[in-house]
N, C-alpha and C positions, 0 to 999 in steps of 0.2 A: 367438203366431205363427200366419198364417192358412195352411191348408191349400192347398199349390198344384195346382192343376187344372192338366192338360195341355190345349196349345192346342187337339188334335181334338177335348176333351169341351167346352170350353171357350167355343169359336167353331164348334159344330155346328150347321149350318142349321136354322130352326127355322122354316122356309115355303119352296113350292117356290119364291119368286122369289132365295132365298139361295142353292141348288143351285146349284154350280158346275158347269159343262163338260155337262149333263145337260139340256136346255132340250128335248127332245123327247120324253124321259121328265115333265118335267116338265109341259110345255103337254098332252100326253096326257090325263094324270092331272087337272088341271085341268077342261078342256072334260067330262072324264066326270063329273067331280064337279056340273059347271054342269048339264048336260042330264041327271043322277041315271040317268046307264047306268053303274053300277059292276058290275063282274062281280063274283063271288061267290071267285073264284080269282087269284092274279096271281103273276107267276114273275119278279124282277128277278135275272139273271143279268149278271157281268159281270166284270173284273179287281177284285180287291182295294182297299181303299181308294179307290171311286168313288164310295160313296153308296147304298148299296144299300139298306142297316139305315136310315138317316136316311130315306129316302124313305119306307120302309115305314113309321116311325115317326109322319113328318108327317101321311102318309094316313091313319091310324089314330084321329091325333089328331083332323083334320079332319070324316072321317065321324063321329065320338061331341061333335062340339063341340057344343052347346048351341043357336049364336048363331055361326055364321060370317059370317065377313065376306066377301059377294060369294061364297059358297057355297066360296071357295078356300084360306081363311086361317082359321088359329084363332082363335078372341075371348080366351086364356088370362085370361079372366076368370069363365065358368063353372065349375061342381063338380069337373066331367069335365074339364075343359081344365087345375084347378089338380092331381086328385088322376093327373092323369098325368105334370104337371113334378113330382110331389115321388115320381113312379116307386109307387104308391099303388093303382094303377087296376084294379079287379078285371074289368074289359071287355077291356082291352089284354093279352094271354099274349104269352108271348115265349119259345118253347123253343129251343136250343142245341139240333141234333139230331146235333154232333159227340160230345155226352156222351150224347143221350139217341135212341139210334138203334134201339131194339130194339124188337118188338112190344109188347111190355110198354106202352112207354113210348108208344107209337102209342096203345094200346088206354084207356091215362087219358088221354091228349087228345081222346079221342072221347066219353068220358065226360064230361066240362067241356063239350064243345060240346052236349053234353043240355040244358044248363040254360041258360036265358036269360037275355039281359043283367041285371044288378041296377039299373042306369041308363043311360040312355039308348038309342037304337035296335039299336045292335050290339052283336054280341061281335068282337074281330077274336085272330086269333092267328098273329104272325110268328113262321115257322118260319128259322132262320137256317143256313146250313150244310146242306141240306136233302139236298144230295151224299151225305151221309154216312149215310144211312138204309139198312139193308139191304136187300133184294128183298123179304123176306118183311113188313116194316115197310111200304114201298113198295104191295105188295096190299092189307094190314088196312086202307090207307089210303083205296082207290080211291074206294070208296062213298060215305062221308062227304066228300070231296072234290070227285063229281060230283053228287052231290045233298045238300049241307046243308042244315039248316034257314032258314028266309029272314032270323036275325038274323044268321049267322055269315059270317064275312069270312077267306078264308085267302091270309096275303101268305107266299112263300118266297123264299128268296133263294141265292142259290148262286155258287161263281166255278165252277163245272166243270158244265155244263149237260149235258153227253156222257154225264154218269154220271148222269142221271135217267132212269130208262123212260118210256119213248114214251107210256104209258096214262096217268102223271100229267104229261107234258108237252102232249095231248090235252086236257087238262081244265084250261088253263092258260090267260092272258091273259100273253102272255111281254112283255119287255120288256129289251131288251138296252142296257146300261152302256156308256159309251163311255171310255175311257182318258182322263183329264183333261191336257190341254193345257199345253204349259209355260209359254204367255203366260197361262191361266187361272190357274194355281198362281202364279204372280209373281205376279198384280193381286191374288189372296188372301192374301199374305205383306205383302204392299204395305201392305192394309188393318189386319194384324192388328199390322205394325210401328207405324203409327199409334195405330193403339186401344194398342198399349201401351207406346207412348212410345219406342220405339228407334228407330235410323237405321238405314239398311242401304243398304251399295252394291250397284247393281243386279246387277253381275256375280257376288255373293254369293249373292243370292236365285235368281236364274237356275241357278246351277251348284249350290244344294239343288233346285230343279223336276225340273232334268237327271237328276239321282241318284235323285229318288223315279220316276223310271220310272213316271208317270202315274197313281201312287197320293199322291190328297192328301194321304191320312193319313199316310201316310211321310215325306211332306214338310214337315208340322207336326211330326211325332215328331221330326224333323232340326232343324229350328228352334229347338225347343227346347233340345236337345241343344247348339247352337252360340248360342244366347242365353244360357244360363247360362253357357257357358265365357267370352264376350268382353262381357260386360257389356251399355252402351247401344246399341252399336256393332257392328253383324257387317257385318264384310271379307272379302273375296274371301281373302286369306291364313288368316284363322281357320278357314272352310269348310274349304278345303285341309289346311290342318293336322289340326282335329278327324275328316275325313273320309277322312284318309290319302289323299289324289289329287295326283297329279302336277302342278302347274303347269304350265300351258299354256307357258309361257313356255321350255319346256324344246324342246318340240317345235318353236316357232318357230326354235331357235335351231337344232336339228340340221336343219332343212329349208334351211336358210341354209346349214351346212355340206356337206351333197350338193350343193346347186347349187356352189359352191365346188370339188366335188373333196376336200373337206378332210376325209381320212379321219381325222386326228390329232385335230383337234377334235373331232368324233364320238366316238372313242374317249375321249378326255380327259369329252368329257359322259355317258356311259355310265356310264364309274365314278364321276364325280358322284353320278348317282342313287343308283349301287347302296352308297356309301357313307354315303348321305342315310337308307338305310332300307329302298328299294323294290328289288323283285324286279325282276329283267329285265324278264320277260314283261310286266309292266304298263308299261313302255315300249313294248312289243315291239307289246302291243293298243292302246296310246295312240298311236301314231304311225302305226298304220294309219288309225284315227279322223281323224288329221292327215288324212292323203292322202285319203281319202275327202269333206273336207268340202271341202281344196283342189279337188281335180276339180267340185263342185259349185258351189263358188265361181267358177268361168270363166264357167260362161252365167249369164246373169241372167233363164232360166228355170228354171233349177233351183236357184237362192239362195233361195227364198222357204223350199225345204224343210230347211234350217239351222237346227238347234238351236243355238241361239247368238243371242248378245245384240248388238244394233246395233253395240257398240262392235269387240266382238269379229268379228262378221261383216265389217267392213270393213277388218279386220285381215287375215283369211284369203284377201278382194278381191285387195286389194295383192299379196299374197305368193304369190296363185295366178297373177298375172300375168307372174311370173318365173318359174313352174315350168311346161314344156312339159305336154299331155296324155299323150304319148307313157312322161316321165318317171314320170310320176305312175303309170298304169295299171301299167307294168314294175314299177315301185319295190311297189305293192300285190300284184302278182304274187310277189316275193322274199320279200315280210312275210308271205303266205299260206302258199307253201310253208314258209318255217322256223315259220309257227306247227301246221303240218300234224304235221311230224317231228318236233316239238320234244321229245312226251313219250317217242319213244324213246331220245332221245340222252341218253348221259351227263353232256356237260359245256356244259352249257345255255347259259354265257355265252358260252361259243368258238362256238357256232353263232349265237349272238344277233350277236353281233360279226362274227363272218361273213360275214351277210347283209346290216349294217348299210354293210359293205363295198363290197358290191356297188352298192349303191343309190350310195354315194357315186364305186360307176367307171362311173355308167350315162351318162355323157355321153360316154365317150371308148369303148364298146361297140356304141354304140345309134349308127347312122348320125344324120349333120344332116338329114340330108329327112323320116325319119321321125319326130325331137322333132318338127319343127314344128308350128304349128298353123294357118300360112297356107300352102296348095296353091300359091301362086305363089311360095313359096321354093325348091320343088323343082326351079325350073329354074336 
């Protein structure tokens, strides 16, 4: 039985042209590799799950290859190129400075950088987590940081840039991460459904992008998660299921019952859910989500900034066309207040319900001149 590798280790970019959502970080790093202005220091700070480590990786590799291709790419055909895919490489260091934060542990990294590469031109050593070094780690470090030896290369990496001082942020060639994109994370799923033989409907893959919150690697760790459960096949209903989320479909259908007036339905789908499993409140933030994308759905200059899939986007089109703006904005006003108060109240579902109330008496409250959305209704 062969060992399964998860998709992040699996499908990690292994050249800056693989970097996802990152092409400025990338073409940077590139152009200095071409014209050999690498600095001696480099600081990739950014969200989680964007690439940080992998870049730092690629770079490392790149500078100690042998025989690059085009000065940009690895040859993974030299010594150095093969004894760092088998993790091997006594030039590449990689200290965790979550574990290893203490002067102590500063003072033998400084030691290793004494000694020169055993092959090839550099030593490089990624520092990861680099936040997490104490002040006094931080000082022992300064010196060796602004003046190392001319073979030594120091990449650090951080999601919390705030907590580095200023002296080794000074000594730094920064480079900020950018949150990975949900149509990038789709086209990466896309690709890696292919390479491995499964099908996936788009609104599945879309609504794992949405969930990883612009960390790829979440998004692969969910993938996985939801490819093992459904076999060749992941549906928009297995994501839901394994991910515990509400069906969209839920909130279409109570946005139909307030334009209605139909507080019974409403209430009849409330406890729906809450007999399906889910907490109020995750209605309560789902259905504000509704109204929020509905309002953005009216102009078709604010569509474009929809998270949400073609098919679904033209869902939200439709159904914002029948919801006044007036309703909308009210209706998200009702949903803010009861989520304001909610955690002092005792009986959570009676104010959920409450509110959900209102939203559905907002047509016969709310004069008709002000629903409207055309000024010449008012007369």
């Amino acid at each position: 039985m062969s060992k399964f590798i998860v998709s992040a280790r699996k499908y990690r970019p292994s050249s800056f042209d693989e970097v996802i959502g990152q092409d400025h970080v990338a073409r940077t790093l590139k152009n200095a590799l071409i014209s050999d202005q690498l600095a001696h220091a480099f600081l990739f700070t950014g969200p989680r799950g964007v690439g940080k480590t992998t870049c730092a990786r690629i770079l490392a590799k790149v500078i100690n290859c042998e025989n690059p291709i085009n000065k940009t790419e690895a040859c993974n055909q030299c010594s150095s190129c093969q004894s760092f895919n088998e993790n091997a490489s006594f030039n590449i260091l990689e200290l965790d400075a979550a574990s290893n934060n203490s002067v102590e542990h500063i003072r033998t990294l400084i030691e290793q950088v004494r000694f020169q590469p055993q092959q090839g031109k550099y030593k490089i050593f990624i520092i990861d987590e680099v936040h997490m070094l104490t002040t006094a780690a931080f000082n022992a470090f300064l010196k060796t940081l602004e003046e190392p030896p001319s073979y030594a290369i120091f990449i650090l990496a951080t999601t919390e840039k705030h907590k580095i001082i200023p002296t080794i942020l000074s000594r730094c060639q920064i480079f900020d991460f950018k949150r990975i994109q949900i149509s990038d994370a789709v086209r990466q799923l896309e690709k890696i459904c292919a390479a491995e033989g499964k099908k996936a409907e788009k609104e599945a893959l879309h609504t794992i992008a949405v969930k990883a919150d612009g960390a790829m690697r979440d998004a692969l760790s969910i993938f996985d998660k939801i490819a093992s459960a459904s076999g060749d096949t992941l549906t928009y209903k297995d994501v839901i299921a394994n991910l515990n989320l509400l069906d969209y479909e839920y909130y279409f259908k109570a946005t139909d019952a307030f334009l209605r007036e139909d507080i019974n339905s409403v209430l009849v789908l409330l406890n729906e859910i809450i007999r399906a499993g889910f907490d109020p409140e995750q209605f309560l933030h789902g259905i504000s989500d509704h109204f929020r994308e509905l309002l953005i759905a009216k102009s078709p200059e604010t569509t474009e900034i929809m998270d949400a899939s073609p098919e679904l986007r033209t869902r939200y089109q439709n159904q914002a066309k029948l919801a006044p703006k007036a309703f909308l904005l009210s209706g998200l006003n009702i949903l803010n207040q009861c989520d304001i108060h909610l955690p002092a109240i005792k009986n959570r579902r009676l104010h959920i319900e409450l509110a959900l109330c209102k939203i559905a008496a907002l047509n016969r409250w709310v004069k008709t001149d002000l629903l409207s959305d055309n000024p010449q209704e008012k007369n």
